[in-house]
N, C-alpha and C positions, 0 to 999 in steps of 0.2 A: 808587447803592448797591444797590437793589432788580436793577437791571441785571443788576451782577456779583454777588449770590448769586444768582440765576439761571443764570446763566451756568455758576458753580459747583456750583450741585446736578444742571445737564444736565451735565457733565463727568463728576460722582459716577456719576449714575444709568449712563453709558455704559460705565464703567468695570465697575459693579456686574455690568450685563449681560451684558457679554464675560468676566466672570472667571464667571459661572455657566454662560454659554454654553461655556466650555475644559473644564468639568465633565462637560457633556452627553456624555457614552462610557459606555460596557458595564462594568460592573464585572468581567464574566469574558465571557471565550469557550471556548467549546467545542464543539470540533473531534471531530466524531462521523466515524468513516470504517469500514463496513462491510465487511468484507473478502464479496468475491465476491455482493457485491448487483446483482440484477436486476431492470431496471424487471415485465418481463413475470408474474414472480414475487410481485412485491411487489403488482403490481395482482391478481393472481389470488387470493389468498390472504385479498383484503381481506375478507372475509365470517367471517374468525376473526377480526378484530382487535376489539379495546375502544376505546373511544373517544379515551383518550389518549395516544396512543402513536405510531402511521404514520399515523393519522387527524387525530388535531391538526395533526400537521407538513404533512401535504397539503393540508389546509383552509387551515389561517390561515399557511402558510408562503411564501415568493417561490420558487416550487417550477419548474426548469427542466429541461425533459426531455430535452432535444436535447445533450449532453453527449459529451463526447469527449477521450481523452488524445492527445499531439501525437507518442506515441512507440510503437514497438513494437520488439519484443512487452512487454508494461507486466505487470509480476510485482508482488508486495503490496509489495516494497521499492522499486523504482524507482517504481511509483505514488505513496508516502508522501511519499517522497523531493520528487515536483516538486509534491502538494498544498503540503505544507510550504514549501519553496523558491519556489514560483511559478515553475520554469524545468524544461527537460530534462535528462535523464541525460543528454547531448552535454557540457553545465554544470557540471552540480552530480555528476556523477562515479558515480552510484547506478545502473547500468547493470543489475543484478538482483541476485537474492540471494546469490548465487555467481558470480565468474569464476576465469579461470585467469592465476596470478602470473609473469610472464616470468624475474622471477629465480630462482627456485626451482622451477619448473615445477607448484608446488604450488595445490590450490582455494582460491582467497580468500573466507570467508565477508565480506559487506558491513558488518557490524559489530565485527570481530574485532579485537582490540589488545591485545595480551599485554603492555602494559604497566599494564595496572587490572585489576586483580585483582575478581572476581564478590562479589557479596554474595549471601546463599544461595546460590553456583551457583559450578562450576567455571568456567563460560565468562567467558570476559577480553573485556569491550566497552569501544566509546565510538564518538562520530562520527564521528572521522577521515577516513573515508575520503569523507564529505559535505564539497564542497570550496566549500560558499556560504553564508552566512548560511540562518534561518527565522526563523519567526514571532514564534517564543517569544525567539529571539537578539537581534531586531530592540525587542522589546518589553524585556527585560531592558536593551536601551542606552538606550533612550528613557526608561525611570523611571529610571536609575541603580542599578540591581541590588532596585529594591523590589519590584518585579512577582514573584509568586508562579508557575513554568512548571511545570508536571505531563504523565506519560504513563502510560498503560494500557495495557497492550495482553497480547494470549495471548501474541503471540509476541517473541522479542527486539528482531530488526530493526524491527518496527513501533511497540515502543516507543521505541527507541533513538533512531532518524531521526526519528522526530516533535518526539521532544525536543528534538533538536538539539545545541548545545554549547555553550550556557549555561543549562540548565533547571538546576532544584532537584531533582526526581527521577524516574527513570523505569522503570517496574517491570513484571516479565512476569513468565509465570509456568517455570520450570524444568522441562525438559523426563525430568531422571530422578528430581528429588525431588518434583515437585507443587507444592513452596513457592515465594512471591511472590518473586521475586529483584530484583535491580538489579549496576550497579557501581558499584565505588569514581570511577569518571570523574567522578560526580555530588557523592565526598563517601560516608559513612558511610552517610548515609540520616537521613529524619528519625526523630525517636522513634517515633512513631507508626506507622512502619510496619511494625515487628513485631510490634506485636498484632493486624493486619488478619485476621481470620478465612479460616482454610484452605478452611472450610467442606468439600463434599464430598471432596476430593481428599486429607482426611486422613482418610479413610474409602473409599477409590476399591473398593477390594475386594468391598464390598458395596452397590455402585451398582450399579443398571439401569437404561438409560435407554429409557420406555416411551413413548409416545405419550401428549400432554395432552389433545387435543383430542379432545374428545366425538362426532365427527364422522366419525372413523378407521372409512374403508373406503367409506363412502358418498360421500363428495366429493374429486372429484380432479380435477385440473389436466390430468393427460395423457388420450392416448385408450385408454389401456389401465387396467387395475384387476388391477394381479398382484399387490397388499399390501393384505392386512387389519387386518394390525397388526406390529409388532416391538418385540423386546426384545436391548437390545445390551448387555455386559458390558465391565469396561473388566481388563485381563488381561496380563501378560505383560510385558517391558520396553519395551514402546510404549504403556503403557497412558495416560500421564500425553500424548501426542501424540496418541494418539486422541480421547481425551478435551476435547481443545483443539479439535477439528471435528468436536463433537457438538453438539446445539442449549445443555447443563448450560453451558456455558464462558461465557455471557452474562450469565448469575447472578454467577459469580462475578468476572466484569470490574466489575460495576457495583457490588459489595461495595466493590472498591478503591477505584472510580471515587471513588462515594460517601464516602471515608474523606477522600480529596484535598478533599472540599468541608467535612464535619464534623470531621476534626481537622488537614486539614493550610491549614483558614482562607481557602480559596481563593475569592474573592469577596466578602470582608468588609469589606472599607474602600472609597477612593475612586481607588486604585491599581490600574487594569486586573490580571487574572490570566489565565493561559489553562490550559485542559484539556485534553489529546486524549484521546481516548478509543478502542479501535480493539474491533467486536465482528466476531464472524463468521458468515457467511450462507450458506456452502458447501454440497456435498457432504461426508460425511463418510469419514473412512478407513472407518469400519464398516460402511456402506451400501455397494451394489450398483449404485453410480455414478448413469446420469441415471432409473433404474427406479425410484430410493427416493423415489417420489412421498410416502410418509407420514413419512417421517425432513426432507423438506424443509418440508412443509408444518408439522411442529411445530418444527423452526427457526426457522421465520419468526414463530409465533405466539406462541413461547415470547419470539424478539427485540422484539415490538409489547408484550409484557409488559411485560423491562425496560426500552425507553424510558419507560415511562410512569412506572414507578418513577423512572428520571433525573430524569423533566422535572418530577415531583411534589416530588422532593427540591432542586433548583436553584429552583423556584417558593416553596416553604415556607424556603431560606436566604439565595439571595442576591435571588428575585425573578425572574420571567424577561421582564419589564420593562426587565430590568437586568444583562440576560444576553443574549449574540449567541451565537446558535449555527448550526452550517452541516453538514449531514448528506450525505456520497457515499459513490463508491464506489473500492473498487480495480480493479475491471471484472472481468471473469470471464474463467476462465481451463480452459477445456474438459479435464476428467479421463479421459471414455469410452477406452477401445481399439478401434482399429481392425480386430482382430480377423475378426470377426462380418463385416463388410461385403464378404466378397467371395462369401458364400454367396448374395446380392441381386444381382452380378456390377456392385457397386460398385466403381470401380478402387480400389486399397489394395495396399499395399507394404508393408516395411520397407526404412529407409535406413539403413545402420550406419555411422555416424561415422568410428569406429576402422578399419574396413575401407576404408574411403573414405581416410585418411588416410595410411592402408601405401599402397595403388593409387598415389597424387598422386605419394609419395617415392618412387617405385619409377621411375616417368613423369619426375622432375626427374633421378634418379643416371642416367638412358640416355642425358635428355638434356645433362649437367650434370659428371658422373663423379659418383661414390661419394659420398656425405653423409648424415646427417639435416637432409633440408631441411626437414621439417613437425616443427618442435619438440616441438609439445604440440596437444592439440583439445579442445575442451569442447564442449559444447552442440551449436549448431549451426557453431561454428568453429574454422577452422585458424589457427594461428601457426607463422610463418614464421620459421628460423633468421635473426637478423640479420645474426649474426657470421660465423658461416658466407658466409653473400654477401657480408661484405665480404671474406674472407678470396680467396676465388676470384675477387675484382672481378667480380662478379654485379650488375647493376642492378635493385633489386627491384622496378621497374614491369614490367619483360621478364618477372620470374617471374612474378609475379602475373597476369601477360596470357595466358602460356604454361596456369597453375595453371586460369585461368578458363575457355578453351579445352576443357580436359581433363574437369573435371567433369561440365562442361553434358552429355555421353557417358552421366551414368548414370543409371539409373533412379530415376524419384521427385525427380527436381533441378528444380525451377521455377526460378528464377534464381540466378546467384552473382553477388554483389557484396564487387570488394575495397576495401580501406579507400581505394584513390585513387579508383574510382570513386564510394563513399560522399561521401569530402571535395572534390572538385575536378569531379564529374562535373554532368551536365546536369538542372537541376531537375524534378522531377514529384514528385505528391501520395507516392508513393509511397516513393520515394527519401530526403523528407524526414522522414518516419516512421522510417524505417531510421537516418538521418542523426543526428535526434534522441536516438534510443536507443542512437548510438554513443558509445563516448567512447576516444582515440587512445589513451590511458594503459593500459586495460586490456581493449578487445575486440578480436579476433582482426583477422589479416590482412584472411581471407577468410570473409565469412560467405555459407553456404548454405542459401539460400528453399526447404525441402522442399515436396511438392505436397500440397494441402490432401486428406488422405483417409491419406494416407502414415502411419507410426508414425516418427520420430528416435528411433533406439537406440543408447544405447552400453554395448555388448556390460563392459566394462571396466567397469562404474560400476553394471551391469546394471540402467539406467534404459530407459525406453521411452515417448514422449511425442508422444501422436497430436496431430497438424498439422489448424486447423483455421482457418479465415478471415471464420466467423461472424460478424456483428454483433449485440450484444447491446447492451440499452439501460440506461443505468442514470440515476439522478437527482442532481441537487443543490441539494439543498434551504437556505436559508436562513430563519433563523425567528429569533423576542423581538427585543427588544430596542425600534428602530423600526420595523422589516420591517412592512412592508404584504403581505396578502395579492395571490399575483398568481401566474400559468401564463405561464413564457416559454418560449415556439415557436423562439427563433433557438437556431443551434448556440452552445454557450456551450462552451470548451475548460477543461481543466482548472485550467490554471495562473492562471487569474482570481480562485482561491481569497483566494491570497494578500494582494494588491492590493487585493480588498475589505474582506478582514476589516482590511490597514492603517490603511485608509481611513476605516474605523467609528472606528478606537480610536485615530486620529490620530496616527500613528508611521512612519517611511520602509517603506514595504517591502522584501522581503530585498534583497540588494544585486545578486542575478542576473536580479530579474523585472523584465520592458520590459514587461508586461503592463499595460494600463492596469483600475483599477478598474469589476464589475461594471455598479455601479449607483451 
């Protein structure tokens, strides 16, 4: 007898254990992702921070530096996109924030769907065009729709993609009214979110944004000292876009942020939730690009503020015990003009797209007869009529080979790669970068590698966008929850995001990433 109630209460007790043990997860996550954060930066800068802010997170965080995305060129959308997903634009379809639509020849914004209608805001979004599962997706199946998913962010697409396509809401801020928007993809929106404070932006007129840092003019990062101080004004029908890459825009992310944790309940019970949160670490439209040594450096210190606010406010509700959080970046994204560099007898050019594109069709009709064979171009690439070849019984590998031939002729072309050689060609590190950031549905035939120093201009769009092949470092940091502090030295690639955080909160991860879990 004595036996079997033994026996019986080791049964109980096991049983007791493993149903505590299925408990043991994060009641929230949150998914902090920096737009245009830099390791070299963020260590330079550290002598403004306060203690609890970039300094907790480096301290007591699983902090890796060696970090790197698997695609380029990697824009804040396509970034978002494979944090969230765990996979590449090749995948999950988010190839950058704009391409060009082969049926209509018209630009595809990456979150665009004129079937949901905007809430505050003209613009018609939803995921759609993100063709894989996320976090938040993968988490809504695994509880059965109880999991609470949120996004934040300045701008659309980074709130949008984070979310995914089963969150509960996802809100940016409108780029003509100031006010916190969303779409109907999500739903109405909860109650709560139109009393979220406008804060400055319903006052932009009488804003100036001044230097905080009592330090301004005597401490600087670069080897020059050509700013003592500035004062920028937010003015004119860009004012509400300026204003979104100014250091002010982080205040008010973290207004929202914070609304998602005190009324919209997010980490209150025993049901995982997750957050994203997206802030930004730029250069801004107003500044005098990589010169505005004092406009960057109160960036940063204005950003080491409000994490601390965050991480005050998740410690004082849900616990940060009891909360995973993981801090990167979108990687940096060089603004400078090439200008300036040939007074130094730096090589630099301009390449024009649009002119490049008349040349190519002019070079196929001599050889070919008469057609529009280069449909459309964007970016850095050509689209090649299809119908057309096939109309003429043209083989598009011959074009493409002939197309490849022809350019390498012009100035400023470092390499062309067309989509056979992208998909079918001979492996290198390089190749596969390219490979990853393509995706057949909607990048160009032929894309062309301008040479680093170069400016991409298209004359028609009257954009101008200096080429530059810098390495910049950025971090990813992991912190609460059970995170042990620790510095890891190996290259850690991006898409391990994912995988990891599954893996904390015990849920398949998305259904594109072969990435195996962090740690």
């Amino acid at each position: 007898m004595k036996k079997q109630l033994l026996t019986t209460f080791f049964i109980s007790a096991s049983i007791a254990g493993a149903m505590a043990q299925n408990t043991n997860v994060p009641r929230l996550v949150v998914g902090i992702t920096i737009d245009q954060l830099r390791t070299d930066y963020l260590n330079a800068f550290m002598p403004l921070y306060g203690e609890g802010g970039f300094k907790l997170l480096l301290e007591k965080g699983k902090v890796c530096s060696n970090v790197k995305y698997l695609h380029t060129p990697a824009d804040r959308a396509s970034a978002i996109a494979s944090i969230i997903t765990g996979t590449v634009p090749y995948t999950h379809g988010i190839i950058a924030e704009e391409w060009m639509s082969r049926t209509d020849l018209h630009t595809n914004f990456c979150v665009d769907d004129s079937q949901y209608k905007g809430v505050n805001t003209y613009d018609c979004s939803s995921p759609k065009n993100l063709l894989v599962s996320t976090i938040g997706d993968e988490l809504k199946y695994a509880t059965k729709g109880k999991a609470l998913v949120y996004s934040v962010a300045p701008f659309r697409e980074a709130a949008v993609l984070a979310a995914g396509h089963a969150a509960d809401w996802a809100m940016w801020i409108d780029n003509e009214s100031g006010r916190w928007a969303g779409t109907s993809y999500y739903g109405a929106g909860p109650s709560w979110f139109r009393y979220i404070d406008s804060g400055v932006l319903s006052n932009l007129q009488n804003v100036v944004w001044k230097p905080e840092n009592k330090y301004s003019g005597s401490y600087n990062y670069y080897l020059t000292t050509s700013q003592n101080s500035f004062a920028h004004k937010f003015a004119g029908t860009s004012r509400y876009t300026s204003f979104k890459t100014s250091a002010l825009i982080n205040a008010e992310v973290n207004k929202a942020a914070r609304s998602c944790i005190e009324s919209g309940n997010a980490g209150l019970d025993d049901v995982t939730d997750f957050l994203s949160v997206c802030y930004y670490a730029g250069h801004s439209n107003l500044s005098n690009g990589a010169g505005a040594t004092l406009e960057l450096q109160d960036t940063y210190k204005r950003l080491d503020q409000e994490l601390e606010i965050l991480l005050k406010k998740i410690d004082a509700v849900v616990g940060l015990d009891k909360t995973l959080i993981y801090v990167t970046s979108t990687g940096y994204d060089e603004i400078e003009k090439s200008d300036e560099m040939s007074q130094y007898r730096i090589p630099t050019g301009n390449f024009f797209i649009n002119r490049c594109a008349t040349l190519l069709n002019m070079y196929l009709c001599a050889m070919y007869g008469n057609g529009q064979y280069i449909q459309s171009y964007f970016s850095n690439q050509l689209y090649i009529n299809h119908k057309l070849l096939e109309q003429k019984q043209l083989k598009l590998a011959e074009v493409m080979g002939h197309s490849e031939d022809f350019l390498f002729q012009f100035s400023g072309v470092k390499d062309v790669f067309t989509a056979q050689r992208i998909t079918q060609g001979a492996w290198t590190p390089g190749i596969s970068n390219i490979r990853n950031g393509f995706n057949p549905k909607c990048s160009g035939d032929i894309i062309i590698q301008v040479s680093p120093g170069w400016n991409l201009v298209n004359e028609d769009r009257h954009t101008s966008k200096p080429q530059r092949e810098s390495f910049f470092e950025f971090p990813l940091i992991f912190f609460g929850f059970t995170i042990q502090p620790e510095k890891v030295e190996k290259e850690v690639t991006i898409d391990c995001i994912a995988p990891t955080v599954a893996h904390h909160i015990r849920i398949r991860a998305p259904n594109a990433c072969s990435t195996p879990p962090l740690f």
